[in-house]
C-alpha positions as CSV (number, residue, x, y, z in Angstrom):
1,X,119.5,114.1,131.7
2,X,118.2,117.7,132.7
3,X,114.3,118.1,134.1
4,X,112.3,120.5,135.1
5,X,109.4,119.9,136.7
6,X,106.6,122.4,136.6
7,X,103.2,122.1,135.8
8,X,102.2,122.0,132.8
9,X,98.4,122.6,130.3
10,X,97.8,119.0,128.4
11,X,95.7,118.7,125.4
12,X,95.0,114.8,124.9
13,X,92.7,113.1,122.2
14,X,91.2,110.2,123.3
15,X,90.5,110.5,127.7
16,X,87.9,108.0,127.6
17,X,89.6,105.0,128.2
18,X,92.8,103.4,127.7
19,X,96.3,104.7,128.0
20,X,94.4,108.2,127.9
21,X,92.4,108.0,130.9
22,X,95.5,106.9,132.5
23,X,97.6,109.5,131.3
24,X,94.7,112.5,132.2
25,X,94.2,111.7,135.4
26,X,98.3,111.0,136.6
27,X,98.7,114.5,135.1
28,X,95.7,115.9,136.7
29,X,97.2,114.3,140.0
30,X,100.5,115.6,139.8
31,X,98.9,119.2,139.3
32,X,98.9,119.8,135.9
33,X,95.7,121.0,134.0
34,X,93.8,119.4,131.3
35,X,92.2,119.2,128.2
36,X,90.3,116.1,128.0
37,X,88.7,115.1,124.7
38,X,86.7,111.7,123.8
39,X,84.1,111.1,121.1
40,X,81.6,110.8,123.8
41,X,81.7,113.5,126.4
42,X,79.8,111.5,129.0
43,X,82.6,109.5,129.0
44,X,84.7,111.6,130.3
45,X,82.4,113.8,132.3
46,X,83.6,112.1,136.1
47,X,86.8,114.0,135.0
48,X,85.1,117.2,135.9
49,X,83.4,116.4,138.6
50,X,86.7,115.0,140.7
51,X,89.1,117.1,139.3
52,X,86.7,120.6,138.9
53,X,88.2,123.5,136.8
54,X,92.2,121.7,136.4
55,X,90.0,119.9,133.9
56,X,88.2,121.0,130.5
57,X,86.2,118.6,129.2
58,X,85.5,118.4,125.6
59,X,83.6,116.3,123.2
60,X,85.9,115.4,119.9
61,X,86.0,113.5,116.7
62,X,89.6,114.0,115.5
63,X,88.2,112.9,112.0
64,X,86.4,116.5,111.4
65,X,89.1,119.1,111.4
66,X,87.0,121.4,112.1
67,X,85.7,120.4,114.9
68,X,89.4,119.4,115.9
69,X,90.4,123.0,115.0
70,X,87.5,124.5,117.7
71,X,88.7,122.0,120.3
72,X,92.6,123.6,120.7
73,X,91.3,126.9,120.4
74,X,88.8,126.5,123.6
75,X,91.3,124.9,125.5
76,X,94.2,127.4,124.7
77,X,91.5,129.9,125.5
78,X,90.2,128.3,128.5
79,X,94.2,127.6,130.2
80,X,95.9,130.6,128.7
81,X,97.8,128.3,127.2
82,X,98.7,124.3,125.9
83,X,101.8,123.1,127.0
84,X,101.7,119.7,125.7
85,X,99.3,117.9,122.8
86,X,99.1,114.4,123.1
87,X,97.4,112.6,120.1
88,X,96.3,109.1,121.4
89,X,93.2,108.4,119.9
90,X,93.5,105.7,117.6
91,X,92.2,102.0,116.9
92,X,93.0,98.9,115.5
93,X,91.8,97.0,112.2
94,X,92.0,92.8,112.7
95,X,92.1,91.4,109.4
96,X,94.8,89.7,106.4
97,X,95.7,92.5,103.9
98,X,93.6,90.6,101.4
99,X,90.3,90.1,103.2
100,X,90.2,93.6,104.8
101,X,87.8,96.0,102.6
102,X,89.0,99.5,101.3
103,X,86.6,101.2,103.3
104,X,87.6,100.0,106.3
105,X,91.1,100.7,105.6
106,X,90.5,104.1,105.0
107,X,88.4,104.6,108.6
108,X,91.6,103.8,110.1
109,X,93.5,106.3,108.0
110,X,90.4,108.6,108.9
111,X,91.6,108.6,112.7
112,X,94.6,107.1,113.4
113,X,96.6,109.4,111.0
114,X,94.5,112.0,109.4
115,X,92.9,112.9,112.8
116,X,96.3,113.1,114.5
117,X,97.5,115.1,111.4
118,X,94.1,117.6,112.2
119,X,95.2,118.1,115.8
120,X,99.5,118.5,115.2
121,X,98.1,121.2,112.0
122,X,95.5,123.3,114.1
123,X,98.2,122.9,117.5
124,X,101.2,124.4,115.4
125,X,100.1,128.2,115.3
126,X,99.2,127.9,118.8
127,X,102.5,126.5,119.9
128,X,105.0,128.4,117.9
129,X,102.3,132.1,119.3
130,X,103.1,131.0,122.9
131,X,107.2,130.2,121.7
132,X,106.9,126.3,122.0
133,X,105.6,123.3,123.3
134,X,105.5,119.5,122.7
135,X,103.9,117.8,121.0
136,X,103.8,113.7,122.2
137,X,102.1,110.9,119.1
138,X,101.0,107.7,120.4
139,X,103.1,104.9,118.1
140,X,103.9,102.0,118.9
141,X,106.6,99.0,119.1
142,X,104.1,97.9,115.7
143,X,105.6,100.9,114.3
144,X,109.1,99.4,113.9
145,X,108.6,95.8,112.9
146,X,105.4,94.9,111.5
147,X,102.7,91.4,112.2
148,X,100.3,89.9,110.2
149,X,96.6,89.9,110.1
150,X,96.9,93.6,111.7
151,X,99.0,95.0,109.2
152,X,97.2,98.1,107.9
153,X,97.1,99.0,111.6
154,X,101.1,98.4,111.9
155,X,101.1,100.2,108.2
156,X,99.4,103.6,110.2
157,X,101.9,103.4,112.8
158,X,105.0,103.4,110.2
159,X,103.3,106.4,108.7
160,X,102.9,108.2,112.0
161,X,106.4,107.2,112.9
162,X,107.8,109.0,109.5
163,X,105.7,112.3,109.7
164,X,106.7,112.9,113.3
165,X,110.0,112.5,112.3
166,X,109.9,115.2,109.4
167,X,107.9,117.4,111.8
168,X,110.8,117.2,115.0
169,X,113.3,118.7,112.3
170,X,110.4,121.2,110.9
171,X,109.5,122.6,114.2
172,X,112.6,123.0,116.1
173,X,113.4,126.2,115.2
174,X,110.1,127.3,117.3
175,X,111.5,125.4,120.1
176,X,108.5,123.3,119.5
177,X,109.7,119.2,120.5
178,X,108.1,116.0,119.3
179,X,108.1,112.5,121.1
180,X,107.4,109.5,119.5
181,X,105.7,107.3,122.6
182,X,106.2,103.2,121.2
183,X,104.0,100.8,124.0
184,X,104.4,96.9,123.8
185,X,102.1,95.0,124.8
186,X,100.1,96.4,128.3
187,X,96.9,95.2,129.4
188,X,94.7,98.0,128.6
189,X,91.2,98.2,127.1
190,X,93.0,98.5,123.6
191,X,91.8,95.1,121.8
192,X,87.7,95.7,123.4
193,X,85.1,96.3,120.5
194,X,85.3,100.1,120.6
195,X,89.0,100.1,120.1
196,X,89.1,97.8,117.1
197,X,87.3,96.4,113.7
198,X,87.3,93.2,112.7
199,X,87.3,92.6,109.0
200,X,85.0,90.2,107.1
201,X,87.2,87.2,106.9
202,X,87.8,84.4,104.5
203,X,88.2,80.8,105.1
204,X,91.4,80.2,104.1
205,X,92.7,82.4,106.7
206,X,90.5,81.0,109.6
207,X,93.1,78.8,111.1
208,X,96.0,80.8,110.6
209,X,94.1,84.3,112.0
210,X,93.2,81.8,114.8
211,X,96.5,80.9,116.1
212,X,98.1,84.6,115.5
213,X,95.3,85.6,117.5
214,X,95.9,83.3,120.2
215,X,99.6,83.7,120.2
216,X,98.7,87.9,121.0
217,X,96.7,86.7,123.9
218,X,99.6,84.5,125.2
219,X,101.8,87.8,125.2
220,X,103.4,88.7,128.4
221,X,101.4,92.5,129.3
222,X,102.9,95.8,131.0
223,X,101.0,97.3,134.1
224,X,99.3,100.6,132.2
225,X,99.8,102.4,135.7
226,X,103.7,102.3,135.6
227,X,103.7,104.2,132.5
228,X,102.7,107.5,133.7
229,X,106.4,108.2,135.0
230,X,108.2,107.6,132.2
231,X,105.9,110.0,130.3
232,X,106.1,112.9,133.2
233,X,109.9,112.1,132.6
234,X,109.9,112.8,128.8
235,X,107.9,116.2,129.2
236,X,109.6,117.3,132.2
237,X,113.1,116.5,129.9
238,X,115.0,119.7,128.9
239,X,116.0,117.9,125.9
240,X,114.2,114.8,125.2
241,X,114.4,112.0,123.2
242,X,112.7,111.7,119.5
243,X,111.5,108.0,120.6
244,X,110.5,106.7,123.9
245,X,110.2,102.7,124.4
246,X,106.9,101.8,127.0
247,X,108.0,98.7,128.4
248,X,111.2,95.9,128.4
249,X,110.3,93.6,125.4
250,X,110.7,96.5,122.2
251,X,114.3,97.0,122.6
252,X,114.8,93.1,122.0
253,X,112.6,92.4,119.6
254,X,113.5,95.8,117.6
255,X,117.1,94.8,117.8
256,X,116.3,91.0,116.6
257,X,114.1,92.9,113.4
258,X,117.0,95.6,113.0
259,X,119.7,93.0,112.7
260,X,118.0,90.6,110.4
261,X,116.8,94.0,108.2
262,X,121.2,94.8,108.1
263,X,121.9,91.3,107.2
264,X,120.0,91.1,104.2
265,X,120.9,94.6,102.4
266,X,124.3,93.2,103.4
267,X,124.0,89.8,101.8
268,X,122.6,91.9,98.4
269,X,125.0,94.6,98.8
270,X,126.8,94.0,95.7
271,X,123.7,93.6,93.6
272,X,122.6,97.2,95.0
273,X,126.3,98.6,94.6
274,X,125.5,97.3,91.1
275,X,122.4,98.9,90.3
276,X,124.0,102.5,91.1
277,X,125.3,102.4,87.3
């Protein structure tokens, strides 16, 4: 693998906390400059104050394109230009497919793939004007295999998976790349009150919900701080990779789902041959 290391503008959704905050201030460290959004700029107004003009703070709601649209265009403005957009905003929905309400479900569409969508749209004309870029969408290992009882948020995470894929072929010819980044389990902030919903539940699920629940919290968690490496690695990458694994349990378990998902077509294979007429 070819890299070349030099520093580089970042536009990232979602600085406050999290993965984000992590990943704004190791690129901020290493030299690179900045553009940090969060819902709340308060939140991210320490970033400013340590890191002075390599960072541009800005507040941002990634469900109103327009605002979204503003947003790139002060940072490209403010930089000269944007070098990588990172799309991490994003939260989680805790409830069974049956008890979670429509409304809800379509919050989480709101942000976790109509927002992204508002920030790879209003990033594309300003990528292919400076002749490329790349663009890096928080996924997920959820976006592979799915769970119960957070399935619409596994269900935005498939989506994000399959439009990211369409875009890496669309955009290539601008010499514009795309990274799928796919965490396990690490023992951020993500699973706090601002960074999930619960759903109005139902009885009959109380006991199941109760041990899935308990079973997540039993899960082995990656150090957050290790990541930042493997992410300088991907950007710094001459040719990178579509998808990016955070962590040493996805490849396992995705191979376990995979295999099982092969076996079955296979044992129906002549009933499908069948069907082709």
């Amino acid at each position: 693998m070819e890299y070349q290391k030099e520093n580089k503008v970042w536009f990232i959704t979602g600085s406050s906390r999290g993965f984000g905050r992590i990943w704004t201030e190791a690129a901020l460290e290493r030299g690179d400059k900045v553009v940090a959004t969060a819902r709340r700029l308060d939140s991210i107004s320490d970033l400013r104050e340590k890191y002075g003009e390599k960072v541009f703070t800005l507040a941002l709601d990634v469900t109103k394109p327009n605002q979204v649209k503003t947003a790139l265009e002060q940072g490209y403005h403010y930089f000269g230009r944007l070098d990588v957009i990172l799309n991490n905003a994003g939260y989680s929905l805790v409830g069974t497919i049956e008890e979670s309400g429509l409304d809800d479900v379509r919050a989480l569409y709101e942000t976790n793939i109509f927002g992204a969508l508002s920030v790879i749209q209003a990033a594309l004309p300003l990528l292919r004007k400076q002749g490329g870029g790349h663009i890096l969408g928080v996924s997920s290992s959820l976006g592979l295999e799915s769970m119960p009882v957070i399935g619409y948020y596994c269900s935005t995470k498939w989506a994000f998976e399959a439009i990211h894929e369409s875009l890496a072929a669309e955009v290539k010819a601008f010499d514009i790349k795309v990274t799928l980044i796919e965490p396990g389990s690490y023992a951020t902030e993500f699973g706090s009150p601002e960074s999930l919903k619960m759903a109005s539940g139902l009885d009959i699920y109380s006991d199941f919900k109760g041990q899935f629940i308990q079973g997540l919290r039993n899960l082995e968690r990656g150090n957050p701080n290790a990541t930042p490496k493997a992410l300088f690695k991907v950007v710094d990458a001459k040719q990178p990779p579509l998808r990016l694994f955070l962590g040493n349990q996805t490849l396992p378990s995705v191979r376990k789902a995979y295999n099982e998902r092969l076996a079955t077509w296979e044992a129906w294979e002549s009933v499908s041959n069948a069907a082709q007429g």
